[in-house]
Biotite code that builds the C-alpha atoms (Angstrom):
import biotite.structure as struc

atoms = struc.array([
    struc.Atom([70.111, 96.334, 99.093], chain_id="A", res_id=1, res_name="UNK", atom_name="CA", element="C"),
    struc.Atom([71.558, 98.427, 96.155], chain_id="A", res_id=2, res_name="UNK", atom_name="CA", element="C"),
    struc.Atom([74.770, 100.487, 96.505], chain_id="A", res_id=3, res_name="UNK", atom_name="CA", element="C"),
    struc.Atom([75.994, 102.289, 99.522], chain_id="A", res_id=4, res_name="UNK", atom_name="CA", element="C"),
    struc.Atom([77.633, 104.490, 97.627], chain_id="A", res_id=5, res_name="UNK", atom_name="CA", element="C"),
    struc.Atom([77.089, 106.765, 94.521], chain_id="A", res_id=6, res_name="UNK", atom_name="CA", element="C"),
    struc.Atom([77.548, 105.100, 91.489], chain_id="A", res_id=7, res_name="UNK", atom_name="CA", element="C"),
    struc.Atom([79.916, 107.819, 89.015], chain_id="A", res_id=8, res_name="UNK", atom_name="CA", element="C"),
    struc.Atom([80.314, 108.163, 85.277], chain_id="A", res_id=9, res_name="UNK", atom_name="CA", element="C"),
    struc.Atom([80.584, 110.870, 82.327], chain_id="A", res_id=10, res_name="UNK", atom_name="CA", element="C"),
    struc.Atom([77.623, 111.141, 79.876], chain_id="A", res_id=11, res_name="UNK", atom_name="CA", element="C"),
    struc.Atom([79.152, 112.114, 76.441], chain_id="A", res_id=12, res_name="UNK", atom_name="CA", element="C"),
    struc.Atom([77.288, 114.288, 75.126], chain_id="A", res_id=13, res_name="UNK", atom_name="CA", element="C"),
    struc.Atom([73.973, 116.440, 76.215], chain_id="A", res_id=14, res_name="UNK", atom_name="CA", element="C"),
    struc.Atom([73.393, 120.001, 77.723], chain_id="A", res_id=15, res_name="UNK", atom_name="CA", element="C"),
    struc.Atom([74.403, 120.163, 80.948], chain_id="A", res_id=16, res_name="UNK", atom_name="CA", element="C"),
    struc.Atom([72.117, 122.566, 82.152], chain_id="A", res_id=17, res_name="UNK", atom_name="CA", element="C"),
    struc.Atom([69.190, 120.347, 80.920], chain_id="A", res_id=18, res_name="UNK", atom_name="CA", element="C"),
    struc.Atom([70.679, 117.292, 82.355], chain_id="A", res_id=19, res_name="UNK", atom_name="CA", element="C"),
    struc.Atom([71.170, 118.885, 85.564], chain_id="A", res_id=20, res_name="UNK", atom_name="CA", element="C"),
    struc.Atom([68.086, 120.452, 85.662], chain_id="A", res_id=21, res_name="UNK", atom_name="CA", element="C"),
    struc.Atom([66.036, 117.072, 84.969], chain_id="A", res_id=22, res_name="UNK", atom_name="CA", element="C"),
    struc.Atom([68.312, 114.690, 87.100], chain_id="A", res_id=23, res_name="UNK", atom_name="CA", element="C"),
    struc.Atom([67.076, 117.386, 90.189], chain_id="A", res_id=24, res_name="UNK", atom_name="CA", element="C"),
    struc.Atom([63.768, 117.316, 89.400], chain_id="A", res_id=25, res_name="UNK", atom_name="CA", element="C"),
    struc.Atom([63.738, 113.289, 88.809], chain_id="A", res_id=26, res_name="UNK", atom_name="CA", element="C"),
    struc.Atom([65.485, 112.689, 92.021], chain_id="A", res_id=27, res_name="UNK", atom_name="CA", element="C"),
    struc.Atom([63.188, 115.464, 94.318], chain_id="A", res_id=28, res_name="UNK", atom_name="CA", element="C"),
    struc.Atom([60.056, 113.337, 92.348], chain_id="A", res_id=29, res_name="UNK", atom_name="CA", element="C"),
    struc.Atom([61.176, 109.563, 93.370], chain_id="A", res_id=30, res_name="UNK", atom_name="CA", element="C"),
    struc.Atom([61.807, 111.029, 96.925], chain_id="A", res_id=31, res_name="UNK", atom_name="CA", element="C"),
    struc.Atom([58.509, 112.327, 96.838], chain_id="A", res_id=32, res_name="UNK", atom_name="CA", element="C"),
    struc.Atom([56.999, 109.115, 95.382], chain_id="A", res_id=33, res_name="UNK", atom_name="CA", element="C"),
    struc.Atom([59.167, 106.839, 98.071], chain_id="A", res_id=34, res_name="UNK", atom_name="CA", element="C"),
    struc.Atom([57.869, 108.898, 101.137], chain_id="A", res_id=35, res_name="UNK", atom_name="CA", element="C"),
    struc.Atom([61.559, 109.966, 101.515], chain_id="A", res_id=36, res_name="UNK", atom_name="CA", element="C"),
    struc.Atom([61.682, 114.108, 102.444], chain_id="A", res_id=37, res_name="UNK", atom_name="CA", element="C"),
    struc.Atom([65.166, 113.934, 103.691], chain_id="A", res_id=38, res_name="UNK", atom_name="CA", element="C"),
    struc.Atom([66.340, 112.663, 100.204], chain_id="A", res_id=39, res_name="UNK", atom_name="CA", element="C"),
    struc.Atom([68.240, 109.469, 101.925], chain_id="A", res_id=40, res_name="UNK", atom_name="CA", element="C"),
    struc.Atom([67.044, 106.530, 100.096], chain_id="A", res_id=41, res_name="UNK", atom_name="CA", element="C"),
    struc.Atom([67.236, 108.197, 96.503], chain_id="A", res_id=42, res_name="UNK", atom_name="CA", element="C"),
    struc.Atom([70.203, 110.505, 94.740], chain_id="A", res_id=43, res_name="UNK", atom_name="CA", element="C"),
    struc.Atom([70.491, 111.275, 91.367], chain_id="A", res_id=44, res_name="UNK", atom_name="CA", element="C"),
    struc.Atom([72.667, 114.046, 89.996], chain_id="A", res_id=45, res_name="UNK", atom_name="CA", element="C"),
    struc.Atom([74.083, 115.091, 87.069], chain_id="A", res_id=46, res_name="UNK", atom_name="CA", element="C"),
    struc.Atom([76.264, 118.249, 87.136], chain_id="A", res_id=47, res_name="UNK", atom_name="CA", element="C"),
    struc.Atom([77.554, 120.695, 84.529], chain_id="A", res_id=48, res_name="UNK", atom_name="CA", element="C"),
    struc.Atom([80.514, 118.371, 83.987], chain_id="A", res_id=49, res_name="UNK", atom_name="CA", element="C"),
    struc.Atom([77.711, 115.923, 82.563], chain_id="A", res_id=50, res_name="UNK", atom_name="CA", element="C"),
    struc.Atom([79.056, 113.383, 85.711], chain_id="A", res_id=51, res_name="UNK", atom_name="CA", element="C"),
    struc.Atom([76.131, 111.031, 86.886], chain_id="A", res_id=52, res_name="UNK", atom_name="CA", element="C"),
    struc.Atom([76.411, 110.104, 90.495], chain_id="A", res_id=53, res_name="UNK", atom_name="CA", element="C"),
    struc.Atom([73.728, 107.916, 91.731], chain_id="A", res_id=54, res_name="UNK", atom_name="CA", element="C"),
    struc.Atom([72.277, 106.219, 94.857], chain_id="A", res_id=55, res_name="UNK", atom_name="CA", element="C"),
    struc.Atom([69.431, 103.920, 95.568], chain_id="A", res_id=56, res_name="UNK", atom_name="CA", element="C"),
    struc.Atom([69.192, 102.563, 99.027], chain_id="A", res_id=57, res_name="UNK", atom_name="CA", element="C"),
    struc.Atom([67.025, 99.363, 97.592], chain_id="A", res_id=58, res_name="UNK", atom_name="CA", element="C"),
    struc.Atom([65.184, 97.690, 95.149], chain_id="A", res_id=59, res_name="UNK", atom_name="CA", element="C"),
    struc.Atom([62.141, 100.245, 96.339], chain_id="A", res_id=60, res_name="UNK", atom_name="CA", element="C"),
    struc.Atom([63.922, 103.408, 95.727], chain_id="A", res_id=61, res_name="UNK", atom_name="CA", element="C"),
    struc.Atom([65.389, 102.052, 92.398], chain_id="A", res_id=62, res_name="UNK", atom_name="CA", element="C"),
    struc.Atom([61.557, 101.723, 91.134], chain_id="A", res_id=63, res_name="UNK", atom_name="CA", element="C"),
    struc.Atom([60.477, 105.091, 92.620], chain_id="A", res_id=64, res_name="UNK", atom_name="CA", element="C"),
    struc.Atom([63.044, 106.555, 90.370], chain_id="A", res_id=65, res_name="UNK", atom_name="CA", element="C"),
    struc.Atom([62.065, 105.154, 87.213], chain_id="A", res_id=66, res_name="UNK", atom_name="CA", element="C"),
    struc.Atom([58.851, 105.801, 88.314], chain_id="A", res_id=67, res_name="UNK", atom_name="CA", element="C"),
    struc.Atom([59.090, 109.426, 88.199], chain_id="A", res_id=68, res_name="UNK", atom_name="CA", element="C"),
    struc.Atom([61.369, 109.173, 85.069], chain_id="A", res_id=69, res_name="UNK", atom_name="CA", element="C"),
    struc.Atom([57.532, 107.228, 83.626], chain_id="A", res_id=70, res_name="UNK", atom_name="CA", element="C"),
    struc.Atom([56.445, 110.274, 85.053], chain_id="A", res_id=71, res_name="UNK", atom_name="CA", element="C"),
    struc.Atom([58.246, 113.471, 83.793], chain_id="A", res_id=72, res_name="UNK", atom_name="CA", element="C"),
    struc.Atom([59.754, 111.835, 80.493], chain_id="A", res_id=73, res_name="UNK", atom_name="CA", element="C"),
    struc.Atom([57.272, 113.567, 78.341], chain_id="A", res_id=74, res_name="UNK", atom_name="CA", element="C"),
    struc.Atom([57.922, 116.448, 79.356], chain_id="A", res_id=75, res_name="UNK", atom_name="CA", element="C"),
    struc.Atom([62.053, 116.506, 78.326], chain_id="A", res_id=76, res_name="UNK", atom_name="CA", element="C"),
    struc.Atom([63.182, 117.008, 74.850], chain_id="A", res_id=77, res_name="UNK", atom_name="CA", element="C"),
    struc.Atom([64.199, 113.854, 73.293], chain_id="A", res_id=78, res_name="UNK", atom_name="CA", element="C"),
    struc.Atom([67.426, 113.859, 73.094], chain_id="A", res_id=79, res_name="UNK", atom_name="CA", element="C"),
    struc.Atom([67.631, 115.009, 76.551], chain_id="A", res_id=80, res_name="UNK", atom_name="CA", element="C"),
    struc.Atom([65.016, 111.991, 77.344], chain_id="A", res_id=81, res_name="UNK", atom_name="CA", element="C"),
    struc.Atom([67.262, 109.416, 75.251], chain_id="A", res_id=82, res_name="UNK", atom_name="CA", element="C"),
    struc.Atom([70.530, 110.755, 77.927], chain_id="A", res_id=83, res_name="UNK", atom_name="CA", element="C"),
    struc.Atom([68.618, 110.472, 80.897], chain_id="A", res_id=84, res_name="UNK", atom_name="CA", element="C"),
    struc.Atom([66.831, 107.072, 80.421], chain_id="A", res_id=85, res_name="UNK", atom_name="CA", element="C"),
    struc.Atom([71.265, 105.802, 78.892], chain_id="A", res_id=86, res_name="UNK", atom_name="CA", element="C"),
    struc.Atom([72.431, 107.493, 82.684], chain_id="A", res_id=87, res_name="UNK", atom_name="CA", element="C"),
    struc.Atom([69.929, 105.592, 84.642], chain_id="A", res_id=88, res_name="UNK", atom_name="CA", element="C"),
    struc.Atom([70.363, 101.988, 82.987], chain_id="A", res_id=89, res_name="UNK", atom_name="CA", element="C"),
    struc.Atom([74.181, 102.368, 83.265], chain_id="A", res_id=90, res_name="UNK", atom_name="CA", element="C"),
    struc.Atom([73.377, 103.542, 87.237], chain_id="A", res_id=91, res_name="UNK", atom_name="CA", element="C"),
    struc.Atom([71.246, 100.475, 87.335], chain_id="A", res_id=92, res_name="UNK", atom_name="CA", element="C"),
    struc.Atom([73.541, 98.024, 85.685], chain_id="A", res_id=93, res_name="UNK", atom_name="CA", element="C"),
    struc.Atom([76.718, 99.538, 87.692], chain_id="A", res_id=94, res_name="UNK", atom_name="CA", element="C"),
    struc.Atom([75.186, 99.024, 91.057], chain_id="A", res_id=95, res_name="UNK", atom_name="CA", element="C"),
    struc.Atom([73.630, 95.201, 90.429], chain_id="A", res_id=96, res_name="UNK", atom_name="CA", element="C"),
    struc.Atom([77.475, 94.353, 89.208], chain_id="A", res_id=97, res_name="UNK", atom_name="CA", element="C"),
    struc.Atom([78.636, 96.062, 92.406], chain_id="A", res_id=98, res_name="UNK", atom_name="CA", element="C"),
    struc.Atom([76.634, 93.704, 94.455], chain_id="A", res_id=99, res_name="UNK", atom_name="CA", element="C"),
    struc.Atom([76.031, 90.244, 93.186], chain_id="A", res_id=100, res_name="UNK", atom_name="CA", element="C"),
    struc.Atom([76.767, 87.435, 95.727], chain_id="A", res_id=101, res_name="UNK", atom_name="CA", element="C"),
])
């Protein structure tokens, strides 16, 4: 199991209105990909502050979300892209340090 809490940091730089705007649409896709439509095993925000808060309930969840980052990355600017894909490996690395045995 992955965090049980929401993993927190500041991106740098990036528009926060694009940020936000892609972190909803990335977490609403990996709930949708994970059979989740209460939005319990999968958060991922970003808000106009540029702070990243993330949770993934499991190893599952984790890969639904970069999953539908495979998915929609195309479609974001690539700056915006390079941010998002930065905010999830920190997420990803800050929750497997949280939790080794």
């Amino acid at each position: 199991m992955l965090a049980q809490r929401l993993v927190e940091f500041t991106l740098a730089s990036g528009i926060p209105e694009a940020l936000h705007y892609w972190a909803d649409k990335l977490e609403k896709s990996a709930s949708e990909l994970c059979n989740d439509s209460d939005c319990k095993r999968i958060q991922f925000k970003i808000d106009m502050d540029r702070n990243v808060q993330m949770y993934a309930s499991d190893y599952d969840a984790l890969e639904c979300l970069i999953r539908s980052l495979k998915k929609h990355e195309e479609g974001m600017g690539e700056i915006t892209q390079k941010i998002i894909h930065h905010a999830i490996h920190v997420c990803i690395v800050k929750s497997a340090r949280q939790f080794e045995i």
